[in-house]
C-alpha positions in Angstrom: 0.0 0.0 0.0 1.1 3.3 -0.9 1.4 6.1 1.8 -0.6 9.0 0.3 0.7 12.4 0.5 -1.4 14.8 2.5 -2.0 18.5 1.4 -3.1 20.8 3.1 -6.4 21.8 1.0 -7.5 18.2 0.8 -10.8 16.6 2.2 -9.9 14.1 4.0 -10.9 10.4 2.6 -14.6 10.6 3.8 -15.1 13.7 1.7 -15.7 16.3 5.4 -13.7 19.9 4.7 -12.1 19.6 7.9 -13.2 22.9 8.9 -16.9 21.6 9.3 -19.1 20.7 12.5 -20.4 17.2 12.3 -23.6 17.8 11.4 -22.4 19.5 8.2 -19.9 17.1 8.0 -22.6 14.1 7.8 -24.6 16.2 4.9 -21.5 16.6 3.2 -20.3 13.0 3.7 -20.5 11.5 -0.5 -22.2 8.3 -0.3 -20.3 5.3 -0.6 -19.1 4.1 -3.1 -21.4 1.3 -5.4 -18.3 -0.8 -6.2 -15.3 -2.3 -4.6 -12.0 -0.7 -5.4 -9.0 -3.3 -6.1 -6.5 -1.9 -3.4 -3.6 -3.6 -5.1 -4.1 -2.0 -8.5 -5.8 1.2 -7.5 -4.2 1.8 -3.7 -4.6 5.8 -3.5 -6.4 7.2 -0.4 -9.4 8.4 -1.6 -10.3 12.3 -1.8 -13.8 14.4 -2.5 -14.5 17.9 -2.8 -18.4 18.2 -2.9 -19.6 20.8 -5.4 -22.1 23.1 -5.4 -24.5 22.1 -8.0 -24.1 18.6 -5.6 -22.0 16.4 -7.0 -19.2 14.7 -5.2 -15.6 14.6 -6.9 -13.5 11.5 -6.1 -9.4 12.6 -6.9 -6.0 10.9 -6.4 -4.0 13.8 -5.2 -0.1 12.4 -4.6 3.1 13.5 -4.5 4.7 16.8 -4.2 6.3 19.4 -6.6 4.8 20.9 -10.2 1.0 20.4 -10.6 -0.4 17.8 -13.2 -3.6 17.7 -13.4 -4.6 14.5 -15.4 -8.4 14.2 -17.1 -10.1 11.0 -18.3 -12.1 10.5 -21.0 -14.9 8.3 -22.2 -15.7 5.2 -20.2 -12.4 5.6 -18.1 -11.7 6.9 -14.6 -8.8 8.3 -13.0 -7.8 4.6 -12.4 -6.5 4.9 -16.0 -3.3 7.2 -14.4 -2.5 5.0 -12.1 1.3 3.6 -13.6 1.7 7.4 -14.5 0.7 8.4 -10.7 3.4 5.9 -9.4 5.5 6.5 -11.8 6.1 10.4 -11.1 4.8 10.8 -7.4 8.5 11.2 -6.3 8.7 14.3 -8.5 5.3 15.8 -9.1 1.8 16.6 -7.1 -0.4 14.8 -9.3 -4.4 15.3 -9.5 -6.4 12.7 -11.1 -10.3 13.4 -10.6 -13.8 11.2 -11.7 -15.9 13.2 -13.4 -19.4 13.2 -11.5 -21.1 9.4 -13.0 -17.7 8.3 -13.6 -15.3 6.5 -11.3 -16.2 7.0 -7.6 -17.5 10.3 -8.6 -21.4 10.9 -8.4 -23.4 13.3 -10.3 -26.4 15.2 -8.8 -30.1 14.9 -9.7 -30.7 16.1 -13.3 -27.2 15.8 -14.5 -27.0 15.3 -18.1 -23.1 14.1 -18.4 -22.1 16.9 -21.1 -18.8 17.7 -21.7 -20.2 21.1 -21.1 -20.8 20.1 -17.1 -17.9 18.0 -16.7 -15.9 21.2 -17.2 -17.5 23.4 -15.5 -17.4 20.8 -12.3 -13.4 20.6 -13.3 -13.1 24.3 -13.5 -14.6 24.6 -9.8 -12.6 21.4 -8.7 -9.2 23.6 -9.6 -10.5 26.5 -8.0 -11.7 25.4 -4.4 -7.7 23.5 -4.5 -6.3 26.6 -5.6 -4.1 25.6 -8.5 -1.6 27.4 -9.7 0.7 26.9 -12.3 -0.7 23.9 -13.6 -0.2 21.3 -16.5 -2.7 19.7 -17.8 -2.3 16.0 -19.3 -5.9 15.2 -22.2 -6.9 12.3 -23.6 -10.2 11.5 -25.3 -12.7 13.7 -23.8 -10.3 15.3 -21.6 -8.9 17.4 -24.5 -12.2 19.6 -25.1 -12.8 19.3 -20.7 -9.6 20.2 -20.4 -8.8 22.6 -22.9 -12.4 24.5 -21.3 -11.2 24.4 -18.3 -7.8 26.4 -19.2 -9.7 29.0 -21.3 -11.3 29.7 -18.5 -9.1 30.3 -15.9 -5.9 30.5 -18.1 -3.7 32.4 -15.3 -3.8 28.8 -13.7 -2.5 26.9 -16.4 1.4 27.0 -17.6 1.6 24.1 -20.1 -0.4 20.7 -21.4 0.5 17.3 -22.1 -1.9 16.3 -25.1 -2.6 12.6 -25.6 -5.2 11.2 -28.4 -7.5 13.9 -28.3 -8.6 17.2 -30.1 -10.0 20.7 -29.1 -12.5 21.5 -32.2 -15.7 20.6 -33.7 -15.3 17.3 -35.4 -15.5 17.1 -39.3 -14.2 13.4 -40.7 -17.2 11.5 -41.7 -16.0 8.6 -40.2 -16.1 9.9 -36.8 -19.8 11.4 -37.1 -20.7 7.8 -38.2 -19.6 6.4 -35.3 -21.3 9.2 -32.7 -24.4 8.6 -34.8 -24.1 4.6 -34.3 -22.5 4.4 -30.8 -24.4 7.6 -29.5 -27.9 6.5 -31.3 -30.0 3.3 -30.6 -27.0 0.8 -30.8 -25.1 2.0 -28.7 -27.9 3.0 -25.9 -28.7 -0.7 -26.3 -25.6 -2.3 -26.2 -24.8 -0.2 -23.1 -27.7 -1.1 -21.6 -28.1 -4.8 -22.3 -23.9 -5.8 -21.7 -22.1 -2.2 -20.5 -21.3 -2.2 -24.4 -19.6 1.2 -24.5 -17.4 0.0 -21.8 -16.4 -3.6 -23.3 -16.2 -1.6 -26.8 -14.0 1.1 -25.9 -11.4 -1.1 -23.8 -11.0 -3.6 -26.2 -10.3 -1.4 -29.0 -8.7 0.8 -27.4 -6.1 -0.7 -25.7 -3.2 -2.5 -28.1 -1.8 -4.8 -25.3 -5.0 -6.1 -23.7 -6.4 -5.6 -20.3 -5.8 -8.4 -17.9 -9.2 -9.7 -16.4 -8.7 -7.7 -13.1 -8.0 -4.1 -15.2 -11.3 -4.7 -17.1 -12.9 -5.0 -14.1 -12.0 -2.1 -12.5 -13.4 -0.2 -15.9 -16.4 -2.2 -15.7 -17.6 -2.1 -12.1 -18.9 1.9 -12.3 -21.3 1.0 -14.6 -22.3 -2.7 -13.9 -25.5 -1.0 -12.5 -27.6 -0.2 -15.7 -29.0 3.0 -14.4 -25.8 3.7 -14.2 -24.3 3.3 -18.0 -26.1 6.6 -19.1 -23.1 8.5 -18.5 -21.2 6.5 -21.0 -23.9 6.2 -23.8 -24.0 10.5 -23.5 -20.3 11.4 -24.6 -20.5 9.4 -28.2 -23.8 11.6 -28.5 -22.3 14.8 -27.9 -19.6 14.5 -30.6 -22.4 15.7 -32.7 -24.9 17.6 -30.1 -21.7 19.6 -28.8 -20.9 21.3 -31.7 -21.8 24.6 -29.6 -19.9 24.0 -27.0 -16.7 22.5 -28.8 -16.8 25.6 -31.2 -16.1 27.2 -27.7 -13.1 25.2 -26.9 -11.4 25.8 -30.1 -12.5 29.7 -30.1 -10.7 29.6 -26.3 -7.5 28.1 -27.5 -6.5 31.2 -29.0 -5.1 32.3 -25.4 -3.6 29.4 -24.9 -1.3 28.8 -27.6 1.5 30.5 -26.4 1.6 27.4 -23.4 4.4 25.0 -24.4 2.8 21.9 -25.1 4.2 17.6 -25.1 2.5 15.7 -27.5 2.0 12.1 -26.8 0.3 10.3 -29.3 -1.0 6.8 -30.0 0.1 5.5 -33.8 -2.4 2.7 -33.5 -5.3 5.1 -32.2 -8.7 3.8 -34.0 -10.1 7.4 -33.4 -7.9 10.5 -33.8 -5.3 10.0 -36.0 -2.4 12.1 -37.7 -4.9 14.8 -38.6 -5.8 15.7 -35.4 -1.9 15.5 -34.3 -0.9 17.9 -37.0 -3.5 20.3 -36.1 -2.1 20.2 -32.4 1.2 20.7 -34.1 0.2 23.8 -35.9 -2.0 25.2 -33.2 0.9 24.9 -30.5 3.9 25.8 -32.0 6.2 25.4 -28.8 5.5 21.9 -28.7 7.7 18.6 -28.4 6.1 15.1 -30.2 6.5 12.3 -29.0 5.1 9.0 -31.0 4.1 6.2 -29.9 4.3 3.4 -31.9 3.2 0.3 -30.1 0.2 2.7 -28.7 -3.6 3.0 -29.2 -6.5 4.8 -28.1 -5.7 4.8 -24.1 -1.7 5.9 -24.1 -2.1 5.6 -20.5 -2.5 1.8 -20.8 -0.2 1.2 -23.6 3.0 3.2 -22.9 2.6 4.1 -19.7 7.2 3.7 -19.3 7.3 6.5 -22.4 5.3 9.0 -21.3 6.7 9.1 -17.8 10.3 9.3 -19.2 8.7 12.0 -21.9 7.3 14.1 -19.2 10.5 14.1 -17.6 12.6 15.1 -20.3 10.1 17.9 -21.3 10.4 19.1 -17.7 13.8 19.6 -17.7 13.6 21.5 -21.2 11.1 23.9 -19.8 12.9 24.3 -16.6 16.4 25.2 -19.5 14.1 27.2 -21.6 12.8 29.3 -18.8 16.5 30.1 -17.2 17.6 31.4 -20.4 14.9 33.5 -21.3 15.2 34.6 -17.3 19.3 35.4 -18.2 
């Protein structure tokens, strides 16, 4: 068992702000959790901040030193860092959060799982922890969430890691086929009869396989069926969201001064060197990083290569910023 790091603007593991009387503390307690966590591959203490629209957000917060704040996508949780989290605990405070249906996160009454509320909820998650200076590792859905996120408050944010991801509305036909199959009737019934979006995604998405006890740990937030919405949503919104992901892109143009590490997936079934390229061109201080044995969820696949990437790129910023200081 790992020995958690303890901050000093943390909630403590039953989600009470320690300032709080007991009563408050009981309201403010998030219910427990409908799953059991596998200690031995997921053994972080458990943190919540409880928002206010009501939802409670599980995070990982470890280690000490330069902020990463590290956002899922769809059907994963922040169990998806967890060989990046051990791998760079020793040198950076790393922030892995559930978005509210996700995870050990839980979303309030008439929640509608948008990317458009998952960012706000992210926005407010950085701002009651008081961030500062932070980097902020996408993938999947975590690019537009994240990319939100920093538009918003961009005096927070000093530089992103971007995985398989993208930041704009999206315009290859084959990816508006598949939100119109997996976000229409096929995929609301596959996720509802089998947690189909879940079983999908993971085995597609992953080159190396998922050992019988990973998948699980993917599966068990939605083996409820009430619960599987969440994941039948975000296909949808590649098409409903159009508004919203206009926004993102439209916000990147005060971002693209932040220097950037690109981590890419060559064997990604979803974005691909044209969504890469376009990082590329919209970041120009960026460093690329392929990886070649690597699909849709990096985080599974090459896990060793973007820990020794992020590394490196530290350093280069830490270089970059003493000269331009000298």
């Amino acid at each position: 068992m790992n020995t958690p790091t303890a901050h000093p603007d943390q909630h403590p593991a039953d989600g009470t702000p320690a300032s709080t009387t007991p009563s408050a503390a009981s309201a403010d307690a998030p219910p427990q959790p409908g799953f059991v966590v596998d200690r031995e591959l997921f053994p972080w203490q458990p943190r919540y901040q409880r928002l206010s629209n009501g939802a409670h957000i599980h995070y990982v917060d470890e280690g000490e030193g330069p902020v990463l704040l590290l956002l899922h996508g769809n059907p994963t949780w922040s169990f998806l860092y967890r060989h990046i989290i051990v791998g760079l605990r020793g040198e950076f405070r790393l922030i892995a959060p559930d978005y509210p249906g996700f995870g050990l996160s839980t979303a309030p009454a008439g929640y509608g799982f948008t990317p458009a509320e998952h960012a706000a909820c992210m926005s407010e998650l950085v701002h009651r922890l008081g961030l500062q200076d932070v980097t902020i590792m996408v993938q999947d859905w975590g690019g537009p969430i994240g990319f939100a996120l920093a538009a918003e408050q961009p005096e927070r944010v000093s530089g992103f890691i971007i995985g398989n991801s993208w930041a704009w509305p999206l315009e290859r036909p084959g990816q508006k086929l598949f939100s119109l199959l997996m976000g229409g009737w096929p995929g609301r019934l596959a996720a509802g009869c089998c947690n189909g979006v879940v079983r999908f995604f993971m085995s597609k998405g992953v080159a190396r396989g998922l050992a019988a006890d990973e998948l699980a740990m993917y599966l068990a937030p939605f083996a409820q069926r009430r619960s599987r919405r969440a994941t039948h949503v975000f296909p949808a919104q590649l098409r409903r969201a159009m508004a919203f992901l206009q926004r993102v892109r439209s916000g990147l143009d005060v971002l693209t001064d932040r220097p950037v590490l690109i981590v890419w997936g060559q064997q990604d079934f979803a974005f691909q060197q044209p969504e890469r390229r376009r990082f590329e061109q919209l970041f120009p201080n960026h460093r690329t990083v392929l990886l070649d044995k690597a699909a849709h969820f990096i985080q599974e696949d090459a896990p060793d290569a973007i820990i020794a990437a992020v590394r490196v790129w530290f350093v280069q910023r830490s270089d970059e910023a003493g000269s331009t200081a000298d």
